[in-house]
C-alpha positions as CSV (number, residue, x, y, z in Angstrom):
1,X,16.8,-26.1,-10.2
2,X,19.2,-26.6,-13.2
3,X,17.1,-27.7,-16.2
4,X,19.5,-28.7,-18.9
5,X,18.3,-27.8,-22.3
6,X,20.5,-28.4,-26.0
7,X,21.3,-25.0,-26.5
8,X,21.3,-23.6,-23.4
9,X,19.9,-19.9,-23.1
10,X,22.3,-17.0,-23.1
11,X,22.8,-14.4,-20.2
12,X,24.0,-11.1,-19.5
13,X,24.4,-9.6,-16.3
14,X,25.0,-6.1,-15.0
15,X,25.4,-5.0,-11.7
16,X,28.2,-2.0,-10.2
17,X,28.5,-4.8,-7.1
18,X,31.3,-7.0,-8.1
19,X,30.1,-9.7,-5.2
20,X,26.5,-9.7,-6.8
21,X,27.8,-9.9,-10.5
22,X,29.6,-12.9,-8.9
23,X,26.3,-14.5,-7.2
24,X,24.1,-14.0,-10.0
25,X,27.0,-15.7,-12.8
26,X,27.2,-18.7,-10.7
27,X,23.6,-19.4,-9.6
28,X,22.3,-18.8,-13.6
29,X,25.7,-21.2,-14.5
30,X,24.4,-23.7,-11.8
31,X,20.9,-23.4,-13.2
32,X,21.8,-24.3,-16.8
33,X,22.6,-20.6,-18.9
34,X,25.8,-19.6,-20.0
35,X,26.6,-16.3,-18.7
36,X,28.1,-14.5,-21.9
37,X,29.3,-11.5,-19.9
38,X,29.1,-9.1,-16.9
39,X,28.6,-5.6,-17.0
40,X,29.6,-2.7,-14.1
41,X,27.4,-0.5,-15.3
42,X,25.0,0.7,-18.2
43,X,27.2,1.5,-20.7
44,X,28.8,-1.1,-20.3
45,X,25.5,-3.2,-20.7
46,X,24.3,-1.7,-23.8
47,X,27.9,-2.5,-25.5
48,X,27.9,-6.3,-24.0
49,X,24.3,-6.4,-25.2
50,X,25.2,-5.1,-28.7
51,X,28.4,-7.3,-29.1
52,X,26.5,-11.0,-27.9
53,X,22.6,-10.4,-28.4
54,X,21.7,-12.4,-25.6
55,X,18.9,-14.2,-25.0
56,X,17.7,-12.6,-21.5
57,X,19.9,-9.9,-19.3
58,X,19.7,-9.5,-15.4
59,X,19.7,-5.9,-14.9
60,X,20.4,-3.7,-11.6
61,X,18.6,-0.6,-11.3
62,X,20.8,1.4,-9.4
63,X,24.4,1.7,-11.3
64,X,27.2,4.7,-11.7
65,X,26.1,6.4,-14.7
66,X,23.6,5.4,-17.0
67,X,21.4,3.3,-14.5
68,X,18.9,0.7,-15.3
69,X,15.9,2.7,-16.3
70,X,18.2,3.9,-18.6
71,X,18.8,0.9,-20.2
72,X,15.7,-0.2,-20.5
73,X,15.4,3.2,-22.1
74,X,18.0,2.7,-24.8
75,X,16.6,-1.2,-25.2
76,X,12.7,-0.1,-25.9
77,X,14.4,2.2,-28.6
78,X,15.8,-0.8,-30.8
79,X,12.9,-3.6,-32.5
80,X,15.6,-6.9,-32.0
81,X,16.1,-5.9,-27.9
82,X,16.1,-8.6,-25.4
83,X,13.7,-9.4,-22.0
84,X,15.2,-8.0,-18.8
85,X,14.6,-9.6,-15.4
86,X,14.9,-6.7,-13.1
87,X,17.1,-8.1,-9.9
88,X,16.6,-5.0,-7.7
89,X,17.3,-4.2,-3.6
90,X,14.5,-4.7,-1.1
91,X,13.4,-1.6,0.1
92,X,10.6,1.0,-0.1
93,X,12.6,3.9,-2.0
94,X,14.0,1.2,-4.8
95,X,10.0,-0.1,-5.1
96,X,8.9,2.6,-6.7
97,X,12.0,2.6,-9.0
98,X,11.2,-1.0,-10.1
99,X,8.0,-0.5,-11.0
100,X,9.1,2.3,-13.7
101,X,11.5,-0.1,-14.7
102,X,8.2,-2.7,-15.2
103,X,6.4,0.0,-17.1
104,X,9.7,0.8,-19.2
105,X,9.7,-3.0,-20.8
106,X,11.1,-4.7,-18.1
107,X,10.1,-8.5,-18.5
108,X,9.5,-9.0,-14.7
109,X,11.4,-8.0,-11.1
110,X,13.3,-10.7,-8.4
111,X,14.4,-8.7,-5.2
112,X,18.1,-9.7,-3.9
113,X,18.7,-11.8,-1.1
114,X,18.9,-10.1,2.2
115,X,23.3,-11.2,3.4
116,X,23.3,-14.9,3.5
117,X,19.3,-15.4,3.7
118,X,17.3,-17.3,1.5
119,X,19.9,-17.9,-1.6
120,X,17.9,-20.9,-2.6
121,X,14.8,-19.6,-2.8
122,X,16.6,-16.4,-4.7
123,X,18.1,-19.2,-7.2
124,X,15.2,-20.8,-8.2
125,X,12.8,-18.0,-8.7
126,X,15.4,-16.1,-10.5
127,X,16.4,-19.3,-12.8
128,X,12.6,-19.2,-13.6
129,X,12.3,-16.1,-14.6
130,X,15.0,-15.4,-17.1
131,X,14.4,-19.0,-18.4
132,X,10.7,-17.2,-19.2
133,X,12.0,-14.1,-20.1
134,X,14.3,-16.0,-22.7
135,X,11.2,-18.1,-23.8
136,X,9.3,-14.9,-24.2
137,X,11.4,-13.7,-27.2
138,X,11.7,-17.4,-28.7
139,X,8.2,-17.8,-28.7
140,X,7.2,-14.5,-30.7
141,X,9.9,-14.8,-33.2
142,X,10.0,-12.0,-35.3
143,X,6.8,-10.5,-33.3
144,X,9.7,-9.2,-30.3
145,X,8.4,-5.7,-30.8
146,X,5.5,-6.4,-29.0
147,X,7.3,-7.5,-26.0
148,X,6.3,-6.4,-22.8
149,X,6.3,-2.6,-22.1
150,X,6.2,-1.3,-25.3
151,X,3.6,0.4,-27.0
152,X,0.9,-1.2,-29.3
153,X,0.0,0.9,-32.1
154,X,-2.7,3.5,-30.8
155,X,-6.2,2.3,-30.7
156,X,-8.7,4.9,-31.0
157,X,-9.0,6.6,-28.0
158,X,-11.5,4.7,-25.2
159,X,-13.9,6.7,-23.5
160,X,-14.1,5.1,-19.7
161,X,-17.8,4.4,-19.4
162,X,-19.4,6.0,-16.9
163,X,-20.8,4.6,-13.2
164,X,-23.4,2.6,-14.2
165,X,-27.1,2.5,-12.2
166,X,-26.3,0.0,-9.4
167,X,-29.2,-2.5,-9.3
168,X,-28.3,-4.2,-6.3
169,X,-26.8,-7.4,-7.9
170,X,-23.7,-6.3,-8.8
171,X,-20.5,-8.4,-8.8
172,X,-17.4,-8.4,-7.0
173,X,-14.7,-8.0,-9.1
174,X,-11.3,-10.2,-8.5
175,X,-7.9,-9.5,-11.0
176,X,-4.8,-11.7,-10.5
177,X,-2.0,-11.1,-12.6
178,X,2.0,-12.4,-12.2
179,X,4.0,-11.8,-15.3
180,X,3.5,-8.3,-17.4
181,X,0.8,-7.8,-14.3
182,X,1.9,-4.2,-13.7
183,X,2.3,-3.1,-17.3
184,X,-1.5,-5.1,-17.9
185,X,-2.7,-3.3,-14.9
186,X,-1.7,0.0,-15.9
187,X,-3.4,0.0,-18.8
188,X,-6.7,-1.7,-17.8
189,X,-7.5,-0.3,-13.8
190,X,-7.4,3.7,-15.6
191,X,-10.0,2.3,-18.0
192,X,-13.1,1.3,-15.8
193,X,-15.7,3.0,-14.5
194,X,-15.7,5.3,-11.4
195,X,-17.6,2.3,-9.6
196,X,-17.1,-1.3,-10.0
197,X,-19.7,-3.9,-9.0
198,X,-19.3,-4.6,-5.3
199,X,-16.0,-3.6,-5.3
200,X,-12.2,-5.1,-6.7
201,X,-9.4,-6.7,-5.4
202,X,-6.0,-7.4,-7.4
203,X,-3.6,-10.4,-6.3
204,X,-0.2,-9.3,-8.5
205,X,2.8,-11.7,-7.5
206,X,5.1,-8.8,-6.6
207,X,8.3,-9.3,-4.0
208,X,7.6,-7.2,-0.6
209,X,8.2,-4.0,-0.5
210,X,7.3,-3.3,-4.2
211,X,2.9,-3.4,-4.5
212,X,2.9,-0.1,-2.4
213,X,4.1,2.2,-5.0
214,X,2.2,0.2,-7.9
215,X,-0.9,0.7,-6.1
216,X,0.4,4.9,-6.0
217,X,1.2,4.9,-9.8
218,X,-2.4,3.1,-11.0
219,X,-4.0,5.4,-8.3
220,X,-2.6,8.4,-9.8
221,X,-4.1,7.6,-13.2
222,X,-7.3,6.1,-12.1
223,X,-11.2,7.0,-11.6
224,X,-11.4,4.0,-8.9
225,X,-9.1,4.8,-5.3
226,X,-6.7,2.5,-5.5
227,X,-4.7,1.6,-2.4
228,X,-2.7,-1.1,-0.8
229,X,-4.7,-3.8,1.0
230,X,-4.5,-3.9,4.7
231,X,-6.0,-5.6,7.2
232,X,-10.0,-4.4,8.1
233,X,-10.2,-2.7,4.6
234,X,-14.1,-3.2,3.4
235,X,-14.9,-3.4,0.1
236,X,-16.7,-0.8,-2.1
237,X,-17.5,0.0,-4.9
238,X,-15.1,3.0,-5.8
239,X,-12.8,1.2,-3.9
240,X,-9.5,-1.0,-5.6
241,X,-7.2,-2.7,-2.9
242,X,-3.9,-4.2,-4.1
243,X,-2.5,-7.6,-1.9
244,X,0.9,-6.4,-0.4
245,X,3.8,-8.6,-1.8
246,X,5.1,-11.4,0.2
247,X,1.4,-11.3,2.3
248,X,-1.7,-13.4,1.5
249,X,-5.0,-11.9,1.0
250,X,-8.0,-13.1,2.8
251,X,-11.4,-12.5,2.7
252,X,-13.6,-12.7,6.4
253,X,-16.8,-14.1,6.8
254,X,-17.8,-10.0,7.5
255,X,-15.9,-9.4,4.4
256,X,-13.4,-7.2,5.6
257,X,-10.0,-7.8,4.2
258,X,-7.5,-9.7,6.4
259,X,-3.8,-10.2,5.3
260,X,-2.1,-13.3,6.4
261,X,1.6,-14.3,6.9
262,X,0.7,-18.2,6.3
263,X,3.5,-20.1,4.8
264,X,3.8,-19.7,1.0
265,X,1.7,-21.9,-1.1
266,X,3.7,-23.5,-4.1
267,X,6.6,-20.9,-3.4
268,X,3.7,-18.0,-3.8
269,X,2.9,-15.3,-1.1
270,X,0.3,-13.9,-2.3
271,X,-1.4,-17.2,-3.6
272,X,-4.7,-15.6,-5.5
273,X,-6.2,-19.2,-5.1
274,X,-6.7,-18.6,-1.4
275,X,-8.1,-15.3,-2.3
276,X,-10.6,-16.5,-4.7
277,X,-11.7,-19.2,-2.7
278,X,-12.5,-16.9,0.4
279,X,-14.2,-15.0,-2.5
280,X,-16.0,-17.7,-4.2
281,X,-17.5,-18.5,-0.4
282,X,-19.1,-15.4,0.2
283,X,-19.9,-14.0,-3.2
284,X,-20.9,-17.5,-5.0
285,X,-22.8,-16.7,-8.1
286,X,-22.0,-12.6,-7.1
287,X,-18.1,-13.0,-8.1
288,X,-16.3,-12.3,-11.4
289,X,-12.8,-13.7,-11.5
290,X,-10.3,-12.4,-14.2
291,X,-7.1,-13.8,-14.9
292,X,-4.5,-11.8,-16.6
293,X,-0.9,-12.6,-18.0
294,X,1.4,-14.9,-15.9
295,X,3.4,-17.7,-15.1
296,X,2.9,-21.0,-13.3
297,X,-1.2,-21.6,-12.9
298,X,-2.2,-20.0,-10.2
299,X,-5.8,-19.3,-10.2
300,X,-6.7,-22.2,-11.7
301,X,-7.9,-24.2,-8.3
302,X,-9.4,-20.9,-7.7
303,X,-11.4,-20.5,-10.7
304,X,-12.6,-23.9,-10.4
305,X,-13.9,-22.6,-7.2
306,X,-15.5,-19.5,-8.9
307,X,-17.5,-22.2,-11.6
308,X,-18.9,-24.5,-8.6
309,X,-20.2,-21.1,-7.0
310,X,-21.9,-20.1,-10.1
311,X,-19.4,-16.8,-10.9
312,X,-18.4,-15.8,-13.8
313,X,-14.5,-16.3,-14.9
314,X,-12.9,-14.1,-17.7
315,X,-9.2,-14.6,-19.3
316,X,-6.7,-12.7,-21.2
317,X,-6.4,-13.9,-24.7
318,X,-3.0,-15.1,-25.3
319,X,-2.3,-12.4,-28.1
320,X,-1.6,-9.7,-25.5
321,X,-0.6,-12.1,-22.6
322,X,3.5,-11.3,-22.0
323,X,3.3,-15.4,-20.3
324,X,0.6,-17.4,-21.2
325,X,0.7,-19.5,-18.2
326,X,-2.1,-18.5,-16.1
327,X,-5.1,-17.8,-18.1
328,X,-4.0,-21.4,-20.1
329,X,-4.3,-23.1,-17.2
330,X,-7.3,-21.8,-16.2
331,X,-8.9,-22.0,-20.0
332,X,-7.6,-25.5,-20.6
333,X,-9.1,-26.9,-18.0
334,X,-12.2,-25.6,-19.3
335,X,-13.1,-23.2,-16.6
336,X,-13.3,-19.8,-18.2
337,X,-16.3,-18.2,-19.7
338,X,-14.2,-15.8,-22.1
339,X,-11.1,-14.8,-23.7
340,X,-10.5,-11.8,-24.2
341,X,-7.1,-9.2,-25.2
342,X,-6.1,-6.8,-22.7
343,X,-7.5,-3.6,-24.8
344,X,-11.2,-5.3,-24.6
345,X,-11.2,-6.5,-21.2
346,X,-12.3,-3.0,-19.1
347,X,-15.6,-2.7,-21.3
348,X,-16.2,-6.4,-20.7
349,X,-15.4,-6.0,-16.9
350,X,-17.5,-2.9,-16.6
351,X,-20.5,-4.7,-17.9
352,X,-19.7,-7.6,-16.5
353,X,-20.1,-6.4,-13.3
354,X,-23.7,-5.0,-13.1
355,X,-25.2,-8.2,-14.7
């Protein structure tokens, strides 16, 4: 995985477990950053972070003290901060923690390696996303107050548009998201309508363990149900089902859901491209497909897909993407209908949908 580049990107990492401290310095050092200090807890953090202005930090969430949400607390609070890669445990009462720590700024969430299983795998996806996180802030330059998490200044406030007349020729409505997914989500799933088309499915590349208590937090705040996918789930209108991390999502011929344990495609379970497809089958011309903020191009086979079935495919404009990875893909190879930033895309889906 190591990817060599002149100035190689900076690192900080804090953890209270000196053994994962240890793990995380060397893999990031085999990967290519220099690790510019280690941190026991979040004091400690903030101070490292002050003295070396890093380019990314590694961040645990559960730390003697201040802890990671409060970090990411204390980092919103100052316009020059840096992207944090969440590297969090792998279990139910930590997954609702992470996702506050996704809606508090952080730049995305790798869950540790269970004891001696899967260290490669951890390696590579972590070298990715700190070498993205680190990117992030390069990219925007002096525009870092608008990283991920923080909040835009207020637009006037959106009315959500009432359930429209269903006509009978509504479309099914299909979000996939990776990168700044969550914090996208939670500000466009409150925004719809009380019904949506046929019905919508989100595809968020989340670890296991972790969709569960995003699904309860935009659920909470939302005129659509929203709920973790399981297997049999049917589609409907007032209905939003979330694919559980580290399953993909399937759609059967009698449209109930199915979740499937298939090998990962391109290091992805969920893999929204095998969702779309099953989508693009049965829906054809009756699908719209919209692609929000992430890395890699997932979506993009998918959305090719969508266009050969006649649906209609909708991107995030890069302006508000946090990585403008997916939605590229997908609008360089020609295949979507419209771009559009984050704060315009309920309306657009709402109407969308009923066409």
């Amino acid at each position: 995985m190591a990817h060599h580049t002149p100035t190689r990107d900076r690192v900080l990492v804090a953890d209270d477990s000196g053994l994962m401290r240890k793990i995380l310095a060397q893999s990031l050092t085999e990967s290519g950053f220099e690790v510019i200090g280690q941190a026991r807890d979040g004091d400690e953090a903030l101070a490292l972070w002050r003295e070396h202005r890093p380019d990314a930090m590694t961040l645990d969430l559960a730390m003697p003290g201040m802890d990671g949400i409060g970090v990411l607390r204390e980092l919103r609070r100052d316009s020059a901060s840096v992207p944090v890669v969440v590297v969090s445990a792998f279990s139910p009462a930590h997954g609702a923690r992470a996702v506050d720590a996704l809606a508090e700024g952080a730049f995305d969430l790798v869950a540790k390696p269970a004891v001696g299983a899967g260290m490669d795998t951890f390696a590579g996806e972590l070298a990715d996303k700190v070498r993205a996180a680190a990117g992030s802030i390069r990219r925007r330059g002096s525009s870092i107050a608008r990283r991920p998490g923080t909040v835009r200044p207020a637009s006037p406030p959106r009315i959500r548009p009432p359930a429209p007349t269903r006509t009978g020729t509504e479309r099914m409505v299909l979000i996939v998201s990776s990168t700044g997914g969550p914090r996208a989500l939670a500000e466009l799933i409150p925004q719809l309508p009380p019904q949506l088309g046929q019905g919508a499915l989100i595809v968020q590349h989340m670890p296991a363990g972790f969709t569960n208590s995003l699904a309860a937090r935009l659920d909470k705040v939302s005129a659509l149900a929203v709920t973790e996918a399981q297997t049999g789930d049917v589609l409907a209108p007032e209905r939003v089902f979330l694919c559980p991390g580290g399953s993909h999502l399937r759609i059967g011929k009698d449209r109930r859901l199915v979740l499937s344990d298939a090998p990962p495609v391109g290091a992805l379970r969920p893999r929204a491209d095998l969702t779309i497809q099953d989508a693009a089958d049965l829906f054809g011309s009756r699908l719209l497909l919209v692609v929000l903020t992430g890395m890699g191009r997932d979506g993009e086979q998918g959305a090719a897909a969508v266009k050969r079935a006649g649906g209609r495919v909708i991107v995030e404009d890069e302006s508000t993407c946090t990585v403008y990875g997916m939605p590229r893909a997908v609008a360089e190879a020609g295949l979507a209908d419209r771009a559009a930033p984050l704060h315009e895309l309920a309306a657009i889906i709402a109407e969308e949908a009923v066409r």
